[in-house]
C-alpha positions as CSV (number, residue, x, y, z in Angstrom):
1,X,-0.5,12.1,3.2
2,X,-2.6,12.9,6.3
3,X,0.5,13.8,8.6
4,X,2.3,15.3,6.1
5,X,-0.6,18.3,5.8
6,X,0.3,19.6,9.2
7,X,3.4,20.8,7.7
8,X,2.0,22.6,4.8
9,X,3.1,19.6,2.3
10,X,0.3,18.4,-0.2
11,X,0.8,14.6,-0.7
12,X,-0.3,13.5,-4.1
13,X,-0.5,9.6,-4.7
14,X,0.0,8.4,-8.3
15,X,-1.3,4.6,-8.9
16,X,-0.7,3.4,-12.1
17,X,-2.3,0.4,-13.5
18,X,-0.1,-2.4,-15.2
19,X,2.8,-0.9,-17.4
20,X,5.4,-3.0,-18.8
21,X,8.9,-1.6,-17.4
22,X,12.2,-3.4,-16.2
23,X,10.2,-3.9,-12.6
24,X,7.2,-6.2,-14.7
25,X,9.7,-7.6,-17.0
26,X,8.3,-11.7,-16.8
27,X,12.1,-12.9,-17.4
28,X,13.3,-11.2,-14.8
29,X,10.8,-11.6,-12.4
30,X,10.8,-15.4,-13.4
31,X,14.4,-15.6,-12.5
32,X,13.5,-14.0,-9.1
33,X,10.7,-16.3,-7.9
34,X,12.3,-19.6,-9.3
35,X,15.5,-18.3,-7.2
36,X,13.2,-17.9,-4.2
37,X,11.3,-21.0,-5.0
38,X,14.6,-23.2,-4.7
39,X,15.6,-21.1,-1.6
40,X,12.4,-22.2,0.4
41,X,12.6,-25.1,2.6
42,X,10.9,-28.4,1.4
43,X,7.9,-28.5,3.7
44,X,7.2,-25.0,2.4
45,X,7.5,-26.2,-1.1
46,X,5.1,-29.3,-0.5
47,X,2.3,-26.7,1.0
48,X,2.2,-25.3,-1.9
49,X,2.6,-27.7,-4.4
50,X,5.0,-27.3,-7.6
51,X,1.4,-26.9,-9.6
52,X,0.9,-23.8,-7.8
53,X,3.9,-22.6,-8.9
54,X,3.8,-23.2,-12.2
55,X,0.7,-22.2,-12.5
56,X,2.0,-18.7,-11.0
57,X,4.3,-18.8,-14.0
58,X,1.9,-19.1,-16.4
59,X,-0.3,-16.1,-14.9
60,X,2.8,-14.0,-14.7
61,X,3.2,-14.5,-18.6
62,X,-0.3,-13.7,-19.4
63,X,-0.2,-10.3,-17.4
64,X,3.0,-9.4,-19.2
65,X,0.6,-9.6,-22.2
66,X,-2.1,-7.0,-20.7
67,X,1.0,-4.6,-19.7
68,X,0.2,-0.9,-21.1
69,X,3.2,0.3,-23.1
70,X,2.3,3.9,-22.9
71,X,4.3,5.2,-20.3
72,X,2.9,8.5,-21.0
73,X,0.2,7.9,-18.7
74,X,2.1,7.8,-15.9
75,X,3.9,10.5,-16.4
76,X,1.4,13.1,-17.7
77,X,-0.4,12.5,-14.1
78,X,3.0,12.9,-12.2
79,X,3.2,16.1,-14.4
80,X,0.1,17.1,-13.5
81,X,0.3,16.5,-9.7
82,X,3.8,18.7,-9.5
83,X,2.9,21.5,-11.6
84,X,-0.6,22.3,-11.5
85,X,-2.1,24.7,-9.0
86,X,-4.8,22.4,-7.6
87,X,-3.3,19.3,-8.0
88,X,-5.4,16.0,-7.4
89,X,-5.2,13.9,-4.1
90,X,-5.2,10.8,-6.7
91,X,-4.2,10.3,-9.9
92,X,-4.9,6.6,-11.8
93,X,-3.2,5.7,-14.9
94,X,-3.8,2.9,-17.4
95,X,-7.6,1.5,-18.1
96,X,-6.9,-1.5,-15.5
97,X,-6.5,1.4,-12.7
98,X,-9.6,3.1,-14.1
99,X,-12.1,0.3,-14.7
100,X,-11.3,-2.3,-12.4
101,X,-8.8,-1.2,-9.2
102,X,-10.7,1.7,-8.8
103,X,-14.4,0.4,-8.6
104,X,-13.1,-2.3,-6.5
105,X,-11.7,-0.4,-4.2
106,X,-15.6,0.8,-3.3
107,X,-16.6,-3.0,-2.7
108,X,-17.1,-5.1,0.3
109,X,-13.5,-7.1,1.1
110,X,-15.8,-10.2,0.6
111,X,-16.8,-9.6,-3.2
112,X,-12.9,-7.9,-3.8
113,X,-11.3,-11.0,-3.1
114,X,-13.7,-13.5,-4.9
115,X,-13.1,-11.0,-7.9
């Protein structure tokens, strides 16, 4: 954004919370890590333990849950950002950007990652 100033080109970063699309889609993401899981050699696989990976599984399901499905969001800010005269420097969309990436973004690394 920084280097892109010198040439008289306004950067505007647009970070969306969790929206359900075909990139969050838990199927096909599934299908992805399981393919990658096989892929991985067996050392690698006993490091982490097939409980981790099921238990990623089962996270991965319960955030498809919390996914927004109000795409809107997004694309009202990416409106926003191209068309208005003063656009922002940041735009968040979705409540999880709002009340939780943004506030932790403030905190220590320590108290980000134990969150």
């Amino acid at each position: 954004r920084l280097e892109m100033r010198n040439f008289g080109v306004k950067v505007c970063m647009i970070e969306p919370g969790y929206f359900k699309t075909a990139i969050t889609n838990h199927e096909n993401l599934e299908k992805h890590f399981l393919s990658t899981w096989e892929k991985l050699p067996e050392e690698t696989k006993a490091s982490y333990g097939e409980n981790y990976f099921k238990e990623f599984l089962v996270t991965l399901r319960k955030m498809q849950k919390r996914c927004n499905l109000n795409l809107a969001l997004v694309t009202d800010c990416m409106e926003h950002a191209l068309t208005s005269c003063s656009p922002r420097t940041r735009y968040s969309a979705g409540w999880d950007a709002k009340l939780l990436y943004i506030p932790l973004s403030y905190l220590p690394s320590a108290l980000t990652d134990a969150v």
